[in-house]
SEDREN-199194 format. One line per 5 residues: number of its first residue (from 1); their letters; for each residue x, y, z of N, C-alpha, C. Coordinates in steps of 0.2 Angstrom, whole numbers, m for minus. Layout:
N
NUM> a> X/Y/Z/X/Y/Z/X/Y/Z | ... .
//
This chain:
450
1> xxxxx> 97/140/m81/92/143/m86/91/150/m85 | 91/155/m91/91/160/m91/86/162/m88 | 84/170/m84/78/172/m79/77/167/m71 | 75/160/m73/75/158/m68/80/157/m62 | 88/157/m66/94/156/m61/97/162/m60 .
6> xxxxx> 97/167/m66/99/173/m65/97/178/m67 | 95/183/m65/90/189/m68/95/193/m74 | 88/195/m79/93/199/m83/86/201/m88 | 88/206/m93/82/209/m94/83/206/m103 | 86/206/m104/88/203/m114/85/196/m115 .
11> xxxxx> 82/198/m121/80/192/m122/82/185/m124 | 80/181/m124/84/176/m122/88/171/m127 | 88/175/m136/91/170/m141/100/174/m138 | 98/179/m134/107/183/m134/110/177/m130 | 107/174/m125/112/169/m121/113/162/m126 .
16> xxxxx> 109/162/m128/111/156/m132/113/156/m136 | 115/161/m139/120/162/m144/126/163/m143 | 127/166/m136/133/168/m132/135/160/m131 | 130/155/m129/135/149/m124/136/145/m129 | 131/145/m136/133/142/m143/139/141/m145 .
21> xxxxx> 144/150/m144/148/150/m146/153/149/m144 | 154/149/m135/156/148/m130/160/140/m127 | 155/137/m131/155/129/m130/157/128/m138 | 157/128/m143/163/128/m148/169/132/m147 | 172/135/m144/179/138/m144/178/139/m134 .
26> xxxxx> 180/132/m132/181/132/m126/187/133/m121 | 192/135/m128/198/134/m127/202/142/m126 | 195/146/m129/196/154/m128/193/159/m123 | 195/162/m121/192/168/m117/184/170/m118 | 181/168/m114/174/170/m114/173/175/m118 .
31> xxxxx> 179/180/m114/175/189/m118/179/189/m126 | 182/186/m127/186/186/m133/182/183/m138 | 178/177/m136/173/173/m139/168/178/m142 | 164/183/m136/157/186/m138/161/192/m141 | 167/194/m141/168/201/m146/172/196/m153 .
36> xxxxx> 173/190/m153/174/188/m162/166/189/m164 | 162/185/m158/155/184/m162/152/192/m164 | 155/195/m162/151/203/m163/156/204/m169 | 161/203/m171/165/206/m176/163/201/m183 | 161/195/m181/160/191/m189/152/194/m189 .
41> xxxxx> 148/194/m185/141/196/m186/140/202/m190 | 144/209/m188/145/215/m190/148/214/m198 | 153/211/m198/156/210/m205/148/208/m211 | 144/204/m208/139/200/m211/134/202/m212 | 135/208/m208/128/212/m210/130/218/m215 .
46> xxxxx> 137/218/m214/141/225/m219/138/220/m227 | 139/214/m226/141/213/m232/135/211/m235 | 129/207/m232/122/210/m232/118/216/m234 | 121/222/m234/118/228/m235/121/230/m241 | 130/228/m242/130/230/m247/126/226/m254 .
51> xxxxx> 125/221/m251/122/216/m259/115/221/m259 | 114/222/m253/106/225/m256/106/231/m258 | 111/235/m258/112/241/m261/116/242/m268 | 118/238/m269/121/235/m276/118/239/m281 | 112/237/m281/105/237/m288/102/243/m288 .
56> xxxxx> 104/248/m283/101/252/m282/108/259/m284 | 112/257/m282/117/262/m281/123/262/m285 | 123/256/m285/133/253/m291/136/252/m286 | 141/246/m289/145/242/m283/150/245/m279 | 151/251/m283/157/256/m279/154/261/m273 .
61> xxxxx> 149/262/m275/146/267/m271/142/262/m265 | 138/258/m268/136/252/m262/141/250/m258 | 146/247/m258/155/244/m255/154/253/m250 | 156/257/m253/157/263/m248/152/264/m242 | 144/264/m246/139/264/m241/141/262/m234 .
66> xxxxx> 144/253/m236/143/249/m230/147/247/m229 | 154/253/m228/158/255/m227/157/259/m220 | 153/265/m222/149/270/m218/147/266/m214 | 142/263/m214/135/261/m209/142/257/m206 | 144/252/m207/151/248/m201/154/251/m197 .
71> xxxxx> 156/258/m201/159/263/m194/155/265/m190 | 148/265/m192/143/270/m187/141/262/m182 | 140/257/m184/139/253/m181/143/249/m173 | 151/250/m180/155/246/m173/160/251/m170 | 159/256/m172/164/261/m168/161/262/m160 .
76> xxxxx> 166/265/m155/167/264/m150/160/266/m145 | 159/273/m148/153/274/m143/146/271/m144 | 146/268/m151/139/263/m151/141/256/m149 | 145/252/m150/147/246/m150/151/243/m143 | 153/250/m141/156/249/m133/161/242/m133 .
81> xxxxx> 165/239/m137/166/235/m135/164/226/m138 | 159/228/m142/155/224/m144/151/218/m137 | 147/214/m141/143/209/m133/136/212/m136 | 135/217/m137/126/219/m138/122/215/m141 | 117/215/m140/111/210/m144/110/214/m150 .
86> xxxxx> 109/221/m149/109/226/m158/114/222/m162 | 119/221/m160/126/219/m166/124/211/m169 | 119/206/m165/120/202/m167/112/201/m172 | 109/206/m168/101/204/m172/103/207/m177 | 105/213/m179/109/218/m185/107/212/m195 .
91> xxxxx> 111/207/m193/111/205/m200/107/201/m200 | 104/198/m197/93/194/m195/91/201/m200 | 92/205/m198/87/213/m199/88/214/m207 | 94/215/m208/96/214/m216/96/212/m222 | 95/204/m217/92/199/m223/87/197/m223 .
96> xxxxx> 81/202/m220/75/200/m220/72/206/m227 | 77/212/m222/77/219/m229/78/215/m237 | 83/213/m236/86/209/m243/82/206/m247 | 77/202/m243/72/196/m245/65/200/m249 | 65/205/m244/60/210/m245/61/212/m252 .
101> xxxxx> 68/215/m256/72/219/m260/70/212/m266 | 72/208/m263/71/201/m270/67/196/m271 | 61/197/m265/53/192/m265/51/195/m273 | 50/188/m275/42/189/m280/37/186/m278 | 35/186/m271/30/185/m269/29/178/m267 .
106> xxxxx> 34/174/m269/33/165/m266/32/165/m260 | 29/161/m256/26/160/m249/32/159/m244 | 36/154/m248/41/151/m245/47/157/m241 | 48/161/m248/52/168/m247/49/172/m241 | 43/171/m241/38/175/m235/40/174/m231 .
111> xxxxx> 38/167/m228/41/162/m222/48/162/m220 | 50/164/m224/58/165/m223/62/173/m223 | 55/176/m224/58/181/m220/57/183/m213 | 49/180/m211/49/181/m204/54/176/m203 | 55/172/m204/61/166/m199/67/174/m197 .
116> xxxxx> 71/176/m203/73/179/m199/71/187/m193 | 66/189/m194/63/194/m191/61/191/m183 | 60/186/m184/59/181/m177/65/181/m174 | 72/176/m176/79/178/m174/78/182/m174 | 78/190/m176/80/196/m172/79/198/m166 .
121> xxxxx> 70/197/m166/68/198/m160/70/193/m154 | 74/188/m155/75/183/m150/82/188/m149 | 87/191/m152/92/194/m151/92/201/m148 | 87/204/m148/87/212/m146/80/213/m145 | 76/218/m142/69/219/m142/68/229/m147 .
126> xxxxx> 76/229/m149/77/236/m153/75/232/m159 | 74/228/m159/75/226/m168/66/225/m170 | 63/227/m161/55/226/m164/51/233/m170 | 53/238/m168/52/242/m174/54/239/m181 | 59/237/m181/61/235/m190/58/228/m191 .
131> xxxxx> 55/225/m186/52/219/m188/45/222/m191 | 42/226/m187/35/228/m188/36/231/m195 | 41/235/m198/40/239/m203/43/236/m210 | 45/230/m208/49/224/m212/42/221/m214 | 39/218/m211/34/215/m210/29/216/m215 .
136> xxxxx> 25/221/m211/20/225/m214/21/227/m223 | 28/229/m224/29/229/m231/30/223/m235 | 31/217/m231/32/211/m235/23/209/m236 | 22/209/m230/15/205/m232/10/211/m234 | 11/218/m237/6/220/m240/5/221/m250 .
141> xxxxx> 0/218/m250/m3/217/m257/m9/224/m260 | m12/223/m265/m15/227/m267/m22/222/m267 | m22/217/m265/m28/211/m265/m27/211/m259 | m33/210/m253/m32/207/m247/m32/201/m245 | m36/196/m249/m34/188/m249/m28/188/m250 .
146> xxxxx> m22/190/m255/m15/190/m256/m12/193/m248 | m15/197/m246/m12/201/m239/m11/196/m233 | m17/195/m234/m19/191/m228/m16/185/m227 | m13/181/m235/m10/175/m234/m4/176/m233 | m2/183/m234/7/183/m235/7/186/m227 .
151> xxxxx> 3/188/m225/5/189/m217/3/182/m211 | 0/176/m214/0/172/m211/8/170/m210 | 7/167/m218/16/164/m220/20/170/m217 | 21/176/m214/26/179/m211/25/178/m204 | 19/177/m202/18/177/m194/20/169/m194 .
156> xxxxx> 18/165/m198/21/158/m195/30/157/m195 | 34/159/m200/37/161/m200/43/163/m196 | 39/170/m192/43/173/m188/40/170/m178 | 37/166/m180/34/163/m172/39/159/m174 | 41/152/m176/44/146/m176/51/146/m171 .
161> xxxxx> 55/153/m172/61/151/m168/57/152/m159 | 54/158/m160/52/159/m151/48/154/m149 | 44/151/m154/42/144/m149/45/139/m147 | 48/140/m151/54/133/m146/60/135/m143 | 60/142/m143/65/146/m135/60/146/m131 .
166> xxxxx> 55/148/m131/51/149/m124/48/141/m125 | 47/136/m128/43/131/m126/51/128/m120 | 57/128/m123/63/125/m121/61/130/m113 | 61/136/m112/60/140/m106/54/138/m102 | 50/137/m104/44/133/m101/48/126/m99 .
171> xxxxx> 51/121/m103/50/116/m103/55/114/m96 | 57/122/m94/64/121/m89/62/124/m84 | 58/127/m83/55/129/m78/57/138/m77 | 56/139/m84/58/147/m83/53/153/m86 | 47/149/m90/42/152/m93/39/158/m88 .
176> xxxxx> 38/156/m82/34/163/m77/39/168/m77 | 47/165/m75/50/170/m72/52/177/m79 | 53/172/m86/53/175/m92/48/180/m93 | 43/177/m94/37/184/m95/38/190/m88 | 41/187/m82/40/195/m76/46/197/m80 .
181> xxxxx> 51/195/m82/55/202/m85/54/203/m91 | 55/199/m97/54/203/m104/47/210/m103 | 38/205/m102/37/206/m100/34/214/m96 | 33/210/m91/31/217/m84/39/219/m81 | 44/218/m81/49/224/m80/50/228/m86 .
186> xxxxx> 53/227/m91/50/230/m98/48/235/m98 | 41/233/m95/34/239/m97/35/244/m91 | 38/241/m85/41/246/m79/45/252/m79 | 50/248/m84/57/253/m83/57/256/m89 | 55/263/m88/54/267/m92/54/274/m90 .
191> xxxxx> 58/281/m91/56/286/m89/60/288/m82 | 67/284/m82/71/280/m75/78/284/m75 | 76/288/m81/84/292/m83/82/299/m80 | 75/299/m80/74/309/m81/73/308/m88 | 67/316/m89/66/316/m98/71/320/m100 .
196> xxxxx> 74/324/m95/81/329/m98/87/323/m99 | 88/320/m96/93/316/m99/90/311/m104 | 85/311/m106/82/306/m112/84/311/m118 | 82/318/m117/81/321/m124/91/325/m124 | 93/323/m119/102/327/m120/104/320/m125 .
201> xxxxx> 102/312/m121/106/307/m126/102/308/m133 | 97/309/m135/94/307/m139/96/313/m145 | 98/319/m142/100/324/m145/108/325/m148 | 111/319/m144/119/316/m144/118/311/m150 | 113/307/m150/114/303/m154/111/306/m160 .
206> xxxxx> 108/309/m161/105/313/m169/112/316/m173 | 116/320/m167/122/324/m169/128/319/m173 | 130/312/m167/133/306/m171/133/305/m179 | 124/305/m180/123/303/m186/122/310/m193 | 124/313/m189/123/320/m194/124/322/m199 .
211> xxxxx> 129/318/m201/133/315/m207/129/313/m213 | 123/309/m209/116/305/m215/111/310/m216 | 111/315/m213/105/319/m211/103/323/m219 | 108/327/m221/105/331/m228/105/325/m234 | 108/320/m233/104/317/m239/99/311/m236 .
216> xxxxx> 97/313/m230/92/308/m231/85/312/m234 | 86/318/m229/83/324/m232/81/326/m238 | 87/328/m243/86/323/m251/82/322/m252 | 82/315/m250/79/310/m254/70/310/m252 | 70/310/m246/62/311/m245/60/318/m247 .
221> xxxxx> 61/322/m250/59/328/m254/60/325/m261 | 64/319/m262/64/317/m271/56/314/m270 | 56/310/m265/50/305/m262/44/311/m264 | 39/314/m262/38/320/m261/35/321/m269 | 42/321/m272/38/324/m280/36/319/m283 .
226> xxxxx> 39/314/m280/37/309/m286/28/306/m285 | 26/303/m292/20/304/m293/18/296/m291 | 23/290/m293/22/284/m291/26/281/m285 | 26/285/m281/29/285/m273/35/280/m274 | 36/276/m268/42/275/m265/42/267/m265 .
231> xxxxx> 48/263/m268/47/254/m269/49/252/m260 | 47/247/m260/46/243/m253/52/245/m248 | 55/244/m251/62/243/m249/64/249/m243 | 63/255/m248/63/262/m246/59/264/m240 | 50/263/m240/46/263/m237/47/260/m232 .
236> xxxxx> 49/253/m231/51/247/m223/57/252/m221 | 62/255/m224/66/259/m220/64/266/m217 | 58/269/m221/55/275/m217/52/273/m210 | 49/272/m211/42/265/m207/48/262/m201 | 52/261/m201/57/258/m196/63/263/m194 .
241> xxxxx> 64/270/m196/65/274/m192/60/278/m189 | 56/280/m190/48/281/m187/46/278/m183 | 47/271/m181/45/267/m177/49/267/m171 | 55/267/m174/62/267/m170/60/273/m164 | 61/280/m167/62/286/m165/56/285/m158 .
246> xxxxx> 48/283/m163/42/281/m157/46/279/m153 | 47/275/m152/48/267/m146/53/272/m142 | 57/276/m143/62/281/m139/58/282/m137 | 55/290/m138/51/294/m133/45/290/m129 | 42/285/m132/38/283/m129/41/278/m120 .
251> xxxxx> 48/275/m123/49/274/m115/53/276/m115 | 52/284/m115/61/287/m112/65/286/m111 | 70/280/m116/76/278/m117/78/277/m122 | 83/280/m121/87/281/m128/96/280/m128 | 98/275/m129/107/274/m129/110/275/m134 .
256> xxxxx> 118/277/m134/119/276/m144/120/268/m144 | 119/263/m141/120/256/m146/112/255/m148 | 110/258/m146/103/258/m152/102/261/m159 | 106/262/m158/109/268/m167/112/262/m170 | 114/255/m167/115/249/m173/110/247/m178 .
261> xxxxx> 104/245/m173/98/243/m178/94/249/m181 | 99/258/m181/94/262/m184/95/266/m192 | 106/264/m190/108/267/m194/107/265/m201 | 108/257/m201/108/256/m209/102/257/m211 | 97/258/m210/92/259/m214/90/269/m216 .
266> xxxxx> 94/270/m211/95/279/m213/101/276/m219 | 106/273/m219/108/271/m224/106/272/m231 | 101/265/m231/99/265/m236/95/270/m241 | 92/273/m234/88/278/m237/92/286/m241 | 98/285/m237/102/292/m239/106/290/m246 .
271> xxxxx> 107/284/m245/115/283/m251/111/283/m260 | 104/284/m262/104/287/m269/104/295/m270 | 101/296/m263/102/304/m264/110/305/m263 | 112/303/m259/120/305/m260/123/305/m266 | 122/299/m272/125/296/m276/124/303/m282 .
276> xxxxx> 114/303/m283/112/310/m287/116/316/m286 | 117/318/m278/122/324/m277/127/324/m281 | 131/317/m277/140/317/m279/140/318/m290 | 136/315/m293/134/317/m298/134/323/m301 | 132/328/m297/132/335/m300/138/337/m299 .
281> xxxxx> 142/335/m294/150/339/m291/153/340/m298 | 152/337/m305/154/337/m312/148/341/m317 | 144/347/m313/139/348/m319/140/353/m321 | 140/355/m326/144/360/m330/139/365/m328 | 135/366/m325/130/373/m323/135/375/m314 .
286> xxxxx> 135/381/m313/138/384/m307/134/380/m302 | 129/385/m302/125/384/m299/123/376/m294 | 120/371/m299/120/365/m296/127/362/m294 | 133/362/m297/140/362/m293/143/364/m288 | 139/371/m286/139/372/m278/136/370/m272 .
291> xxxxx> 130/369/m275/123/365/m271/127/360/m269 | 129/355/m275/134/350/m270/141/348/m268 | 144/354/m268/150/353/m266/148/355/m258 | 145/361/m258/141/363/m250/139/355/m248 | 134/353/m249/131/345/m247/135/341/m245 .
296> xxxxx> 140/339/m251/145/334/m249/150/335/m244 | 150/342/m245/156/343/m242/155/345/m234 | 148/346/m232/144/346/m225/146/338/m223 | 144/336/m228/143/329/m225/149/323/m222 | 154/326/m228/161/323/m225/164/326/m219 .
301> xxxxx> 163/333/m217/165/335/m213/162/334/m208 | 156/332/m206/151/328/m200/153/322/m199 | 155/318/m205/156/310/m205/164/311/m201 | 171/315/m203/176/315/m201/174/320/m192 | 171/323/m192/169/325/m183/166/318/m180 .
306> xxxxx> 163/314/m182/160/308/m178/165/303/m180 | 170/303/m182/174/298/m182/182/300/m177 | 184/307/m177/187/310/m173/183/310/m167 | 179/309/m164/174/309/m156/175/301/m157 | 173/298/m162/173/290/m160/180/289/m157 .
311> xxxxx> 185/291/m161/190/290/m158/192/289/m152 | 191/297/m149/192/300/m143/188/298/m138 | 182/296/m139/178/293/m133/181/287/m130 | 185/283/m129/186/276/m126/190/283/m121 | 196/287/m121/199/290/m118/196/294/m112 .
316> xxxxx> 191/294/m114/188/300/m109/186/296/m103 | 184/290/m103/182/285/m98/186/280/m96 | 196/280/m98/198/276/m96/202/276/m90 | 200/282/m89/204/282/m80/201/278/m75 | 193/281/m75/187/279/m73/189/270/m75 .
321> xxxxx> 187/267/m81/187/260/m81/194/257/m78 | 199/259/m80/206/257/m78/204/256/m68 | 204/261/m66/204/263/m59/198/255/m54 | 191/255/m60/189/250/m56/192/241/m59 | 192/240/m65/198/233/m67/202/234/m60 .
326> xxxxx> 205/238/m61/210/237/m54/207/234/m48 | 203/238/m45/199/237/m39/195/229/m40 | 192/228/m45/190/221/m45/194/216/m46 | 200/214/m51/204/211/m50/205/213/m44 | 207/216/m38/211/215/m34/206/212/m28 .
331> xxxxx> 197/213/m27/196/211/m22/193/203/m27 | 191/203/m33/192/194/m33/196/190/m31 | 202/195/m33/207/189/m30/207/187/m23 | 207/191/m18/205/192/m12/201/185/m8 | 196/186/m13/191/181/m13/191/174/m14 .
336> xxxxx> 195/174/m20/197/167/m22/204/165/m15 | 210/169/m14/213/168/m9/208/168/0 | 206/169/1/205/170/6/196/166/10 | 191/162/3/187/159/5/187/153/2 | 184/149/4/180/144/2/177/143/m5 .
341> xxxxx> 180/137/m9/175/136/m14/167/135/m14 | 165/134/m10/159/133/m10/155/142/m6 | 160/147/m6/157/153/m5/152/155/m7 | 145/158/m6/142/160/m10/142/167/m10 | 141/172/m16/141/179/m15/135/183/m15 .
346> xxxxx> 135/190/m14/129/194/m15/134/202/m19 | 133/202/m25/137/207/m25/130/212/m28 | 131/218/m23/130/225/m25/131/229/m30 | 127/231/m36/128/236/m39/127/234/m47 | 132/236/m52/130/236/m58/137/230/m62 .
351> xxxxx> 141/226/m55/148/223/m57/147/214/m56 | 143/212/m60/143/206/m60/149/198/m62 | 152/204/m64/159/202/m66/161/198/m60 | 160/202/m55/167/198/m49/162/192/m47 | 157/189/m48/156/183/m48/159/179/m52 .
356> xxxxx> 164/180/m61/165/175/m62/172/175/m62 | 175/183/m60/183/183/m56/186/181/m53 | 181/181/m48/182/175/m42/180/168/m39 | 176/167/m46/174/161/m47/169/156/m40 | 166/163/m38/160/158/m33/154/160/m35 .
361> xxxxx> 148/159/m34/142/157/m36/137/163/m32 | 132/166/m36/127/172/m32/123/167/m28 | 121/170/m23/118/166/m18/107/169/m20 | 108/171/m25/101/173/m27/100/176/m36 | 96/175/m40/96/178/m44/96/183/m48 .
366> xxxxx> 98/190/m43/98/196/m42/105/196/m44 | 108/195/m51/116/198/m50/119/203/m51 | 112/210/m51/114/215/m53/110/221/m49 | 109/226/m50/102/230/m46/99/232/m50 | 99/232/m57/93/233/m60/87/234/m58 .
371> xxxxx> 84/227/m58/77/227/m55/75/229/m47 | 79/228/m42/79/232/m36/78/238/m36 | 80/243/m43/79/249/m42/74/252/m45 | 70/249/m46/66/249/m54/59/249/m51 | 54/256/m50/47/258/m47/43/254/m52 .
376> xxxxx> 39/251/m49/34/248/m52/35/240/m52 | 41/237/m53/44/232/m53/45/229/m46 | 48/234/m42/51/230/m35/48/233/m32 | 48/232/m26/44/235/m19/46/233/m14 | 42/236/m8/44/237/m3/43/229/1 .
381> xxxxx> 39/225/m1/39/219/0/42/213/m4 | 45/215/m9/49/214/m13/56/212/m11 | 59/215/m6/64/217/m1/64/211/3 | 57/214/8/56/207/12/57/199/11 | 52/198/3/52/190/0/61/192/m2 .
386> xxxxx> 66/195/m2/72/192/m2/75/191/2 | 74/195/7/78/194/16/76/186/17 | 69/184/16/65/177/19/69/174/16 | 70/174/9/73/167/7/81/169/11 | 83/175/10/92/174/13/93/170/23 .
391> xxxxx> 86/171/24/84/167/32/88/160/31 | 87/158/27/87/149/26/95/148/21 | 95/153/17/101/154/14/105/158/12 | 106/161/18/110/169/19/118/169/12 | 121/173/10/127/173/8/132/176/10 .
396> xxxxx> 139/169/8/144/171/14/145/177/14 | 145/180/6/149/186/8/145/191/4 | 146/199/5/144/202/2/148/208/m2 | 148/209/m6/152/215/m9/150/220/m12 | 152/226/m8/146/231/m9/152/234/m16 .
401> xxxxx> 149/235/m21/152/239/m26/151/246/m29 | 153/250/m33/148/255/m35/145/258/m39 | 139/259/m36/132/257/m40/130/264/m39 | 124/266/m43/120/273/m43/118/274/m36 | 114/268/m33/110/268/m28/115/265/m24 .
406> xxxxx> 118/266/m18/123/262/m14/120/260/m10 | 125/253/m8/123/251/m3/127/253/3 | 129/255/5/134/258/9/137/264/10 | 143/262/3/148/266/0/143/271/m3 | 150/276/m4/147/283/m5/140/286/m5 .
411> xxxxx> 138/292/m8/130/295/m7/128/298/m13 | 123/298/m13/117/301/m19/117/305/m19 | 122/313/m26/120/318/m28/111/319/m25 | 112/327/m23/105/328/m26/100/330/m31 | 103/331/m38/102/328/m43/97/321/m44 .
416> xxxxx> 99/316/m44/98/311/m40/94/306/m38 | 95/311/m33/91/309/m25/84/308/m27 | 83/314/m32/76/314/m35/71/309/m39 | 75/307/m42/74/302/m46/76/293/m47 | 81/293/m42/82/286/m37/76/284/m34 .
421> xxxxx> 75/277/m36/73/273/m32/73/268/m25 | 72/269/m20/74/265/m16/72/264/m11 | 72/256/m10/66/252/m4/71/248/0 | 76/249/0/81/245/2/83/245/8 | 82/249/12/84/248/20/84/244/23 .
426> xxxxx> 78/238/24/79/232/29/84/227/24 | 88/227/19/94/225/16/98/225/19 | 99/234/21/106/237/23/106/235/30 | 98/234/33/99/234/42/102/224/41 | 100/222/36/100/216/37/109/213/38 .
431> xxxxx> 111/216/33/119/215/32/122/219/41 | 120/225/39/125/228/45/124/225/51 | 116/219/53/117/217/58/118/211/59 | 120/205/54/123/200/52/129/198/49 | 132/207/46/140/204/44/144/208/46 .
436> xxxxx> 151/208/45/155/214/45/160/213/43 | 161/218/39/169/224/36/175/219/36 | 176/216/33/184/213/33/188/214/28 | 187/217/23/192/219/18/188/226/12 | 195/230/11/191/235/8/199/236/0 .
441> xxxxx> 195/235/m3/201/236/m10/196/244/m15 | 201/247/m16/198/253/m18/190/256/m17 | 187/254/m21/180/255/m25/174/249/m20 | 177/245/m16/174/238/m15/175/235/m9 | 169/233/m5/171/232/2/169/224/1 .
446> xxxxx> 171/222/6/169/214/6/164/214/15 | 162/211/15/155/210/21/156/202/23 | 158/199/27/157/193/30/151/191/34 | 150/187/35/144/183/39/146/185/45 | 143/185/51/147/187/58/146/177/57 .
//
């Protein structure tokens, strides 16, 4: 069961969609499995957003859109590879927009929009901004009896899938462990990066998107003059990059795979102003013909700069990646040659990989250091309740890998140091005087039991 057997902080429709898919093509490669299901998803959201921009823009210019938005979503430095919950909640989000774009108001269409906004939340907790802003636009009326009814039918709706993931999580014994991380770690980890590195990525990921910026720009100054303001559609897309931006500052984190569940509705919002621009580059006045060649032509050359970085970005970290694949391949194998199937491990750090490389089992739900580093979350007694359980069922072995916070190997910048958490001492004292040193493959030392 997810949380109970293994910690992890995602919410929980991502595993069950991963093992959904996993157990239908059993014949394929795990990781190969979770990057088709990010590539058909992606595809299905691209094709999603063109339908909903279609009525708004023309089929050639909508096609192009979500053409755009595909690159900013599955390209390298947001997409990493694909496996993200953003990638897969992405078209739950779209088709809730769509529904929004072509409710007339029937109850069932209501219901049916939270159902999808419910799947997204079970798939990302990034997708909670554009649920609230999805939401709020679908069930608001100019009547409040109307309001009230269409926000029920969205609230019933959008609870039906979570209740019977969390009832199924309850029903398995995993309902407490659930709520301590969605939850109270959640609400923990926050503020864990530094605010200068919050405001460097958040500043890296504006620059990415800079391509969208003057015609969104546009068009919220078209917004602006107009006298009978802005249709729903438009309004859920302001309201959910708004929301978005919040939710960054507010807990201090900010990645580019977040820019999946942020782009397309910057999308949406730029692609009529871009279309009115592209429009003038044929207007017989100088004047306006300049304005948008300047425009366009800013904005092709930001879109060709983030396409040349996306490029180049897998290169910059592949010495670094290549270097450790080596070192892991070579101490799972180690493992696998050299112990017992019924081994249990304890791997240190952020490499939970080599538990399925080397195919032995963690000897605690901790497969990663997340929450071990995490103020407010763990603690100094924290430590303790996991030494007590290791009393009774210690693991054979341990692998210290490398992690921000080491367990061992190498030391903490002072940079750092500063902002490292760590209560982990009676760990280290525990290992150093219960195991020892028997193999070292690059990066990665292995720890036996004495």
């Amino acid at each position: 069961m997810p949380y109970r057997d293994y910690w992890d902080d995602k919410p929980p429709g991502l595993y069950l969609i991963d093992a959904a898919s996993q157990a239908g093509f059993p014949w394929l490669d795990r990781w190969l499995v979770c990057w088709l299901l990010t590539v058909v998803l992606t595809v299905v959201a691209a094709v999603i957003l063109e339908s909903l921009l279609r009525p708004r823009i023309g089929g050639v210019m909508a096609f192009g859109a979500a053409l755009v938005s595909t690159f900013f979503v599955a390209c390298y430095p947001t997409a990493l590879g694909g496996g993200y919950g953003e990638s897969f909640a992405l078209p739950f989000v779209l088709a809730a927009l769509w529904m929004l774009s072509r409710s007339g108001g029937r109850m069932r269409e209501v219901a049916l929009t939270g159902l999808f906004l419910g799947a997204a939340c079970l798939l990302s907790l990034q997708a909670l901004p554009a649920t609230v802003a999805i939401g709020l636009a679908t069930a608001y009326r100019r009547s409040i009896p109307e309001s009230v009814g269409r926000g029920i039918a969205l609230a019933l709706g959008a609870a039906a899938l979570p209740a019977l993931v969390f009832g199924w999580l309850v029903w398995g014994g995993a309902g407490a462990q659930a709520y301590d991380v969605l939850v109270r770690y959640n609400s923990e980890f926050y503020r864990a990066n530094g605010q200068l590195l919050f405001w460097a990525r958040l500043l890296l990921a504006v620059i990415f998107v800079s391509a969208l910026l003057p015609s969104m720009v546009a068009e919220v100054v078209s917004w602006l003059r107009r006298r009978n303001g802005v249709d729903r559609v438009a309004a859920a897309c302001g309201a959910w990059i708004l929301l978005s931006l919040a939710s960054f500052i507010y807990g201090q984190r900010v990645y580019m795979h977040y820019l999946i569940l942020v782009v397309p509705a910057m999308i949406v919002i730029a692609a009529p102003a871009f279309v009115r621009v592209s429009a003038r580059l044929q207007s017989p006045a100088a004047a306006p013909r300049r304005i948008a060649i300047a425009a366009q032509g800013s904005a092709v050359a930001m879109l060709l700069v983030a396409a040349f970085w996306g490029a180049q970005w897998p290169g910059t970290g592949a010495a670094i990646t290549t270097d450790w694949h080596r070192d892991q391949v070579a101490v799972s194998s180690w493992i696998r040659a050299n112990t017992p199937a019924s081994a249990t491990l304890f791997v240190w750090g952020d490499h939970p990989e080599i538990y399925l490389s080397s195919d032995r089992s963690p000897v605690c739900p901790y497969i990663y250091m997340d929450p071990m580093v995490t103020e407010g979350y763990w603690s100094q007694q924290s430590t303790e309740d996991l030494l007590a359980s290791w009393q009774s069922n210690p693991p054979s072995f341990v692998v210290d890998a490398p992690a921000a916070v080491p367990l061992f190997r190498g030391g903490v910048s002072p940079a750092d140091e500063q902002r490292l958490y760590d209560v982990l001492s009676p760990l280290r004292a525990f290992v150093r005087d219960h195991y020892r040193l028997v193999h070292t493959d690059g990066q990665a030392d292995v720890w036996a039991r004495n």
